[in-house]
N, C-alpha and C positions, 0 to 999 in steps of 0.2 A: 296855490291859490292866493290872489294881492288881498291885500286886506284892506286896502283906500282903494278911493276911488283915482282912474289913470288921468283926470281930469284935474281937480283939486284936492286931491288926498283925504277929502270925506271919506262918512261910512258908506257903505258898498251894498250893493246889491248886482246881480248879474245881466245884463241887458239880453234882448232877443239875437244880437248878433255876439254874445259871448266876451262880451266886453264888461271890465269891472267898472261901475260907475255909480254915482250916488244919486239919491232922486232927483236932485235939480238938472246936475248935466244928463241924466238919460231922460229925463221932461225936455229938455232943449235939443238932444239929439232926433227925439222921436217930431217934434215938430218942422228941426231943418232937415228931415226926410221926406215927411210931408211937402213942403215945399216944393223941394227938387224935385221929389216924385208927381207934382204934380206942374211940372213945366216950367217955374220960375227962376231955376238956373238957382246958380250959387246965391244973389240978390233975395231970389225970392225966399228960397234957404236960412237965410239968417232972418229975413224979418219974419218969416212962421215960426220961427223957431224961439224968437222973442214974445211974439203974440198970443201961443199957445200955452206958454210957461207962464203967461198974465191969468190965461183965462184958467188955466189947472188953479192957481193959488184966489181966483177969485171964488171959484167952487169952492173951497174949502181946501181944496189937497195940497199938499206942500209940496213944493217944487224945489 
């Protein structure tokens, strides 16, 4: 089991696709999923994935 994340070596927690990752990079992975998953291609991908890690830490959650 990693004990950083595969990302920036933060602490970890385990993602839905079994990846070790810490809150910020699986906040940003689950938004450039969004994206793509929702027709934007790689483009759209990154900027959900930015937009949605704003709106996580504007709610209060840390990202």
């Amino acid at each position: 089991m990693a004990t950083r994340c595969e990302q920036c070596g933060g602490k970890i927690y385990t993602s839905v696709t079994g990846r070790y990752l810490c809150s910020r990079c699986g906040t940003r992975l689950q938004g450039r999923t969004a994206g793509v998953v929702a027709g934007g291609g790689i483009a759209g991908g990154r900027s959900t994935g930015g937009w949605y890690a704003r709106v996580r830490k504007a709610m209060g959650r840390r990202s």
